[in-house]
Backbone as CSV, one residue per row, in Angstrom:
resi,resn,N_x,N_y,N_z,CA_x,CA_y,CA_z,C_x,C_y,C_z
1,UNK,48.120,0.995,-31.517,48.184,1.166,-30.072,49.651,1.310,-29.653
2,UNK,49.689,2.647,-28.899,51.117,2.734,-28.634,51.545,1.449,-27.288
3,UNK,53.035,0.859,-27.460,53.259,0.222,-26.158,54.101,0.232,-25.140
4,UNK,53.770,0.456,-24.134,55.194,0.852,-23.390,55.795,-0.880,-22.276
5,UNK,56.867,-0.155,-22.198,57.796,-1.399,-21.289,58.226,-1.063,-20.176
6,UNK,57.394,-1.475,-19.127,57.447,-1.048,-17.806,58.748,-2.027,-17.228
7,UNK,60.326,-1.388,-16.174,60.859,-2.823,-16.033,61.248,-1.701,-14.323
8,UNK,60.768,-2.931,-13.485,60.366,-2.704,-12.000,61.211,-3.637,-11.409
9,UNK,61.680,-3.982,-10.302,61.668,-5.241,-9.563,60.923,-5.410,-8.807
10,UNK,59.914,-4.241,-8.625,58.442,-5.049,-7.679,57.277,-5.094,-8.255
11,UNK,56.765,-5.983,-8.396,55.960,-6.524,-8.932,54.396,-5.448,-8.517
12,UNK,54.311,-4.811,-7.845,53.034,-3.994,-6.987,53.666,-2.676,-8.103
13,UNK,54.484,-2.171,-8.317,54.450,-1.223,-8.459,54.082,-1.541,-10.416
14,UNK,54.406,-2.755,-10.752,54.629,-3.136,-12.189,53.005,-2.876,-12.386
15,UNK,52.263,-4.049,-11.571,50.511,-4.089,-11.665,50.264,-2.660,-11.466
16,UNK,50.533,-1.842,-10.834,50.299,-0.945,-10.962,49.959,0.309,-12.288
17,UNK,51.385,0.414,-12.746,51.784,0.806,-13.827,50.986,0.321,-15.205
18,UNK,50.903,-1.327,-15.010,49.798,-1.755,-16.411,48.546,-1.498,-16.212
19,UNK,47.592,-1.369,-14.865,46.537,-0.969,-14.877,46.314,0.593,-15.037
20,UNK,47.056,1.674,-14.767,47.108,2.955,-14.987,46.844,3.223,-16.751
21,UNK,48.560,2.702,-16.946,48.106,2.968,-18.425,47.105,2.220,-19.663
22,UNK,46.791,0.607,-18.995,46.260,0.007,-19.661,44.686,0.902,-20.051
23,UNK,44.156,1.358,-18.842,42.933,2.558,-18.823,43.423,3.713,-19.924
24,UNK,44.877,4.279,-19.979,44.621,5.521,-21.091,44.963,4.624,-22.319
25,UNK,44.496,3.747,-22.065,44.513,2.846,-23.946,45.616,2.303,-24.328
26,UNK,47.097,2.111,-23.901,48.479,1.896,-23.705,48.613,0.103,-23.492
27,UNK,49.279,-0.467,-24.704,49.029,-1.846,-24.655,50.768,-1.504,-23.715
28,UNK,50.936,-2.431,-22.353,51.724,-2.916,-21.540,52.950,-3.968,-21.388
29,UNK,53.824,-3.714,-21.351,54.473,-5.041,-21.527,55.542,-5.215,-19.818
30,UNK,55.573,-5.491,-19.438,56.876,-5.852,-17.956,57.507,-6.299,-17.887
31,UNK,58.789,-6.059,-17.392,59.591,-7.068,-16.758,60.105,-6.760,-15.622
32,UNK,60.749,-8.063,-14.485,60.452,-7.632,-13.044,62.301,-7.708,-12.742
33,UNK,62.923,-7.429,-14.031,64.281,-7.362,-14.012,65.220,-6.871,-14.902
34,UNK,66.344,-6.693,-15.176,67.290,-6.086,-16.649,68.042,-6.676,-17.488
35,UNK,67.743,-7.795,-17.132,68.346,-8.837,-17.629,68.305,-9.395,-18.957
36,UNK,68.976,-9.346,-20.044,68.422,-9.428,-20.969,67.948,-8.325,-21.846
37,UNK,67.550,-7.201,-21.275,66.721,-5.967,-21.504,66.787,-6.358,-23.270
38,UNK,67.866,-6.233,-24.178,68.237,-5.590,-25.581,67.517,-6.678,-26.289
39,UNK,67.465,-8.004,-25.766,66.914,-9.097,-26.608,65.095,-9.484,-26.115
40,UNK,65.114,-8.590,-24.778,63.485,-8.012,-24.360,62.797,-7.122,-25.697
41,UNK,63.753,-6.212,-25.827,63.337,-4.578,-26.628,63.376,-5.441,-28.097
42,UNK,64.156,-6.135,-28.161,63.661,-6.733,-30.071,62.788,-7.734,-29.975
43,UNK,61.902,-8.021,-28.728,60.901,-8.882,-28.825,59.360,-8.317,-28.870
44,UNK,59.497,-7.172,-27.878,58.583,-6.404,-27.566,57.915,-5.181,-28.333
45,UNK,59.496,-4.852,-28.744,59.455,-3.374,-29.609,58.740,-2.410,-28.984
46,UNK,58.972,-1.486,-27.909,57.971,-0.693,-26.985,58.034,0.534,-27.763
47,UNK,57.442,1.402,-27.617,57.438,2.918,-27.979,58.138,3.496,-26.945
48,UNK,57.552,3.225,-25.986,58.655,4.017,-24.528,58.933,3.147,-23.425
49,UNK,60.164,3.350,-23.107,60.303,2.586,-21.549,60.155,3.046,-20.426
50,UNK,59.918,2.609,-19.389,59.632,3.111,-17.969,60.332,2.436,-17.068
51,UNK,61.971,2.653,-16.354,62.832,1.958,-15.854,63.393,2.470,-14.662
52,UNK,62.984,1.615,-13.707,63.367,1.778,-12.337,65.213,1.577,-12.415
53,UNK,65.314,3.248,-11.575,66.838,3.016,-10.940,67.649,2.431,-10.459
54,UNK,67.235,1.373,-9.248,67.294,0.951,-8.542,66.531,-0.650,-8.701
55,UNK,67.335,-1.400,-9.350,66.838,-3.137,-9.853,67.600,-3.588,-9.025
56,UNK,67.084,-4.754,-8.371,67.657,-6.234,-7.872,69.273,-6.399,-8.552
57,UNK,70.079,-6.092,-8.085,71.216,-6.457,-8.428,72.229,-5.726,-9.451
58,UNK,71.596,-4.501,-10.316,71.360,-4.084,-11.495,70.898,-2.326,-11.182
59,UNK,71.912,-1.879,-11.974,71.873,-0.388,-12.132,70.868,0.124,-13.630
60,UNK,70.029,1.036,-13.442,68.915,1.011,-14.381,69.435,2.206,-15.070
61,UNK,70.622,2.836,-14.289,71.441,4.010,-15.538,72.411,3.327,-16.560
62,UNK,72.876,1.958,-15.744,73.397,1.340,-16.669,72.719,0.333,-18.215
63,UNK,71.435,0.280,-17.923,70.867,-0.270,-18.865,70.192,0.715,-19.669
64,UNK,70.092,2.018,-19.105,69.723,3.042,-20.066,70.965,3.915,-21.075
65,UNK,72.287,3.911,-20.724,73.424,3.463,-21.010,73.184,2.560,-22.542
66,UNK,73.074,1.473,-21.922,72.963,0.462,-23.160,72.021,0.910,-24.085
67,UNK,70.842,0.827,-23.703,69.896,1.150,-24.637,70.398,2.214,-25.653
68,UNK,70.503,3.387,-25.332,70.973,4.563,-25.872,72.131,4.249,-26.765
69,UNK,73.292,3.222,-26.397,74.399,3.065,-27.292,74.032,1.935,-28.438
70,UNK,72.850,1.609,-28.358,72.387,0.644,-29.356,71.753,1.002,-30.446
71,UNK,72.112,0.980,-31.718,71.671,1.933,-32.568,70.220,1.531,-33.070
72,UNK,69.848,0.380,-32.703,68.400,-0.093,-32.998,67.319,0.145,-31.983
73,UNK,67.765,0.939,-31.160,67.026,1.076,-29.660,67.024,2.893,-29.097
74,UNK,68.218,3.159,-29.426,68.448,4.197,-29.242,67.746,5.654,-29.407
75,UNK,66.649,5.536,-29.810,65.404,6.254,-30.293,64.027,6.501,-29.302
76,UNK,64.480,5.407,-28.573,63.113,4.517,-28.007,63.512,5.457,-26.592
77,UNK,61.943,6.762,-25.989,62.191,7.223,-25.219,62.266,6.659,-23.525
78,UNK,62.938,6.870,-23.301,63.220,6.211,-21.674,63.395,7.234,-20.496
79,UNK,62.258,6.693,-19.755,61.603,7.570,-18.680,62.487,6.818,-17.115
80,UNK,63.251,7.804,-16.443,63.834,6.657,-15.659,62.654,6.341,-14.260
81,UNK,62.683,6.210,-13.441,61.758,6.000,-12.109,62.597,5.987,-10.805
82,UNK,62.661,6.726,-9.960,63.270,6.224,-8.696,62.944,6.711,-7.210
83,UNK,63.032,6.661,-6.393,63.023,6.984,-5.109,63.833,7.784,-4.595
84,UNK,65.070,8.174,-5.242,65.870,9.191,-5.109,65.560,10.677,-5.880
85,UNK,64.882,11.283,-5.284,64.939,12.519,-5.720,65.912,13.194,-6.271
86,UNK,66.382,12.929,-6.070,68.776,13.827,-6.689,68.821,13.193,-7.863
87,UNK,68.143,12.197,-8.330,68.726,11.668,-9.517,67.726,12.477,-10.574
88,UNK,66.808,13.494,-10.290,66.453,14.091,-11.345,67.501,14.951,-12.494
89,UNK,68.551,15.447,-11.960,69.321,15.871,-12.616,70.524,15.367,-13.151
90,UNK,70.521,13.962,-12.681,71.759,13.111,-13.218,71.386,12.751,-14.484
91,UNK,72.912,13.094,-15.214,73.095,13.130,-16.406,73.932,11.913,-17.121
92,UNK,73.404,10.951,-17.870,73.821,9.663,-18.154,74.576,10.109,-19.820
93,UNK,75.683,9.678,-19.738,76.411,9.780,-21.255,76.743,8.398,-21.583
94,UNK,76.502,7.595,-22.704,75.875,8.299,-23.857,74.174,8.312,-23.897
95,UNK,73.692,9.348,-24.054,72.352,9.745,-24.169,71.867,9.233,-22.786
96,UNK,71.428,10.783,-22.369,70.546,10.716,-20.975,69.202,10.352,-21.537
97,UNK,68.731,9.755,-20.311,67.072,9.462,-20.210,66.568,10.172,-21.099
98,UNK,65.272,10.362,-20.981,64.291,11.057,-21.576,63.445,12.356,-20.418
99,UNK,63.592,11.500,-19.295,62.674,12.181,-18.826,63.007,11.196,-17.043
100,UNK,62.125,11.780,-15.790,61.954,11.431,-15.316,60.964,11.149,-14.041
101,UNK,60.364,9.955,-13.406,59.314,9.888,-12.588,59.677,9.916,-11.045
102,UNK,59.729,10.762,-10.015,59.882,9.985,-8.739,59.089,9.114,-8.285
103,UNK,59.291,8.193,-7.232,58.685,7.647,-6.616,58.827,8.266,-4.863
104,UNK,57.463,7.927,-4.337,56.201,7.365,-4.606,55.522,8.439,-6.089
105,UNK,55.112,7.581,-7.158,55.021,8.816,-8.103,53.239,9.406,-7.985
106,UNK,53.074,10.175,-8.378,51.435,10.639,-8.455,51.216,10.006,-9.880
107,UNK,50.122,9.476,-9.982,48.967,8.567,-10.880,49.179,9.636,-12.162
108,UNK,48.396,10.769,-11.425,48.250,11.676,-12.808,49.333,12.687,-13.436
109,UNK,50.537,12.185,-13.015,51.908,12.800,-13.311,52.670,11.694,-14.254
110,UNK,52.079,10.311,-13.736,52.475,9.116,-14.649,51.962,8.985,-15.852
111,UNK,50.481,9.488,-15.834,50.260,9.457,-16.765,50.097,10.790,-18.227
112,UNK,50.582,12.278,-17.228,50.785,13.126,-18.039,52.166,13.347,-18.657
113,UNK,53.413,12.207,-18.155,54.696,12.403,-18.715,54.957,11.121,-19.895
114,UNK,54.436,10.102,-19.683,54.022,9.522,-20.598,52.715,9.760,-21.820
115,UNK,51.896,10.395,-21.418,51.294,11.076,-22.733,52.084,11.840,-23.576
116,UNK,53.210,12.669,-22.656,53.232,13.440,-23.514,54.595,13.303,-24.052
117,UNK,55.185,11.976,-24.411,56.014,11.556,-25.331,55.699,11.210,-26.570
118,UNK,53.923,11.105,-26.670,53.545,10.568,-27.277,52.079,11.819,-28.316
119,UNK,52.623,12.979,-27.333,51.640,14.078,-28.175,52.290,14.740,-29.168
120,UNK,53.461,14.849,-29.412,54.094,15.553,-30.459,53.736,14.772,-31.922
């Protein structure tokens, strides 16, 4: 079972996210912050992440940043999420996202960009 790592700071949008994919068969994991993220990802081990821009206190380009410069993580595709439309084309060095979701996002856009990290 593939698993992904949803990391939100609202909690509505998190339940959200695990009941969507928990239905296309997708074991779930959350967190409602970034804190920690690298010692999250060696607990969890996700297949893909799903990371809001915009965290409580906390820049989510900066933890995708990290991820990417971590050579044990760095593999692991990361979908960013945000409410800013403009940030579809922002480009994060070292290693941009993977991909990205706006918000408010459509159901069946969430779940056709995350499938299809996982159809190749």
């Amino acid at each position: 079972m593939r698993k992904v790592l949803a990391v939100d700071d609202d909690n509505d949008i998190l339940d959200i996210i695990k009941i969507i994919l928990e239905d296309e068969g997708y074991e779930v994991a959350t967190l409602s912050n970034g804190r920690n993220i690298i010692d999250c990802l060696s607990n969890i081990r996700p297949d893909l992440i799903l990371l809001d821009v915009m965290l409580s206190g906390m820049d989510g380009r900066e933890i995708c940043r990290a991820i990417k410069a971590n050579a044990a993580f760095k593999l692991i595709p990361v979908i960013m999420i945000s409410a800013s439309h403009n940030l579809q084309n922002y480009n994060i060095l070292p290693g941009p996202p993977n991909g990205f979701i706006p918000k408010p996002f459509d159901i069946n856009n969430l779940v056709h960009v995350v499938n299809g990290h996982f159809a190749a």
